[in-house]
C-alpha positions as CSV (number, residue, x, y, z in Angstrom):
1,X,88.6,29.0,74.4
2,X,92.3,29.7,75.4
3,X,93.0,33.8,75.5
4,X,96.9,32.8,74.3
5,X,95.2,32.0,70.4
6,X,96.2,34.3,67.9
7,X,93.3,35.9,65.9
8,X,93.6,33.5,63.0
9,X,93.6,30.5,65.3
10,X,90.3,31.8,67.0
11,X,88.9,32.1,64.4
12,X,89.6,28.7,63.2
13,X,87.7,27.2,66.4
14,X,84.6,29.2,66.5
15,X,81.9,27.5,64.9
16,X,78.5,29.2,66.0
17,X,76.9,32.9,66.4
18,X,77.1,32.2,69.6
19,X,81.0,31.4,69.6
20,X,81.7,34.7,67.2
21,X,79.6,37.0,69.4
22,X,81.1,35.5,73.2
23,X,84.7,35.9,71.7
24,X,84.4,39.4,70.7
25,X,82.5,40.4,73.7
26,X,79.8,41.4,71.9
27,X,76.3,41.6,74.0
28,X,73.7,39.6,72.1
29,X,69.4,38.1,72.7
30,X,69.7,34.8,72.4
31,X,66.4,35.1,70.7
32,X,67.6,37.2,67.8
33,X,70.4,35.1,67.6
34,X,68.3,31.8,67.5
35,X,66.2,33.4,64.6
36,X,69.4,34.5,62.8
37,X,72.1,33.5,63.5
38,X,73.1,32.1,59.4
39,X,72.3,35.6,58.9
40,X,74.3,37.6,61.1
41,X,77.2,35.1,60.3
42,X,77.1,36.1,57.1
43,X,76.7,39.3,56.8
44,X,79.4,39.7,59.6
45,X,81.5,37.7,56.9
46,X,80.3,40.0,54.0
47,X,81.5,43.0,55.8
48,X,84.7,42.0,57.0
49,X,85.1,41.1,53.0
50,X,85.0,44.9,52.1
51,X,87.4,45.2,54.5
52,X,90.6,42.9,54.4
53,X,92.0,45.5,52.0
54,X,92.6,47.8,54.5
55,X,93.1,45.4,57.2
56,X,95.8,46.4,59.7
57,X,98.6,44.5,60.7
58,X,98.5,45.1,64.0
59,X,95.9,42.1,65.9
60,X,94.8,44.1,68.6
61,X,93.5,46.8,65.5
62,X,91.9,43.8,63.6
63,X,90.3,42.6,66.8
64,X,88.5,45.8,67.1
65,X,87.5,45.9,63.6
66,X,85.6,42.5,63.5
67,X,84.2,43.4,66.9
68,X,82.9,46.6,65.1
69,X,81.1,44.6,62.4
70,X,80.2,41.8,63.9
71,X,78.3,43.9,66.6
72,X,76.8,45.8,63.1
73,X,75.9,42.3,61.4
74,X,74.4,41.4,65.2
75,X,72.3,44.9,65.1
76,X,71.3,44.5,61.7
77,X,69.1,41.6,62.4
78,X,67.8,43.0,65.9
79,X,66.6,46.5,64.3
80,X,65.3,44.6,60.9
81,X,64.9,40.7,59.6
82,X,65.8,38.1,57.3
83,X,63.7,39.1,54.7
84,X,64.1,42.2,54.5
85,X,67.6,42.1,55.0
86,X,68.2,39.7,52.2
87,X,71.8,38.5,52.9
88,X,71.3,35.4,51.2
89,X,71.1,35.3,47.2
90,X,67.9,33.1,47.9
91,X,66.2,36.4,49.0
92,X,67.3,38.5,46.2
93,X,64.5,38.2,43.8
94,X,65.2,39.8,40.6
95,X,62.2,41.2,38.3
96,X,61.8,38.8,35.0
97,X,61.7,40.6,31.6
98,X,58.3,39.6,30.6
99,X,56.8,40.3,34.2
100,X,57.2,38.7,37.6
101,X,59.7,38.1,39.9
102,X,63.0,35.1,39.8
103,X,64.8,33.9,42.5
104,X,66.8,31.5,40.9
105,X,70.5,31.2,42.0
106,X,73.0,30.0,39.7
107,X,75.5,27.5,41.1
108,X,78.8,29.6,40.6
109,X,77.3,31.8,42.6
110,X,76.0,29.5,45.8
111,X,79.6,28.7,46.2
112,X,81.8,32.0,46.1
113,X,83.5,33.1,48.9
């Protein structure tokens, strides 16, 4: 990957954990990756969410930022795991009135962004 790309562009071309954690230069087991790496993706996504709207203008200051969380979303998942974790609605069981537990995941909610 060219150095000249802009942020945006970047991040239009990486495609895997692998590509997301060698951009930002963040230092990663391959093995936890390997394990995780749906999970670190999206959780690096989920934090980056909280954060657009105080996003800075400047690239160089938004560069540091995802590298922040995407080395958080990376330690996450090395310090814990996938169920525990539970980034994924699938994992989030919810306790069912008469007694139990429901995983069910509605369809407007697989798809949000």
């Amino acid at each position: 990957m060219e150095d000249t790309l802009t942020l945006a562009e970047a991040m239009e071309e990486l495609v895997s954990a692998e590509d997301f954690l060698d951009y930002f230069e963040v230092p990663y087991e391959a093995s936890v990756v390997h394990v995780n790496r749906l999970h670190i993706l999206q959780r690096f996504h989920d934090y980056l969410a909280r954060q657009v709207p105080n996003m800075p203008p400047e690239e160089d200051k938004q560069r540091g930022i995802y590298r922040l969380w995407l080395t958080r979303a990376y330690q996450d998942f090395v310090v814990s795991n996938s169920l525990t974790e539970k980034v994924f609605a699938v994992f989030q069981h919810v306790s069912k009135p008469d007694g139990g537990m429901e995983s069910f995941v509605s369809i407007d909610k697989v798809f949000v962004q």
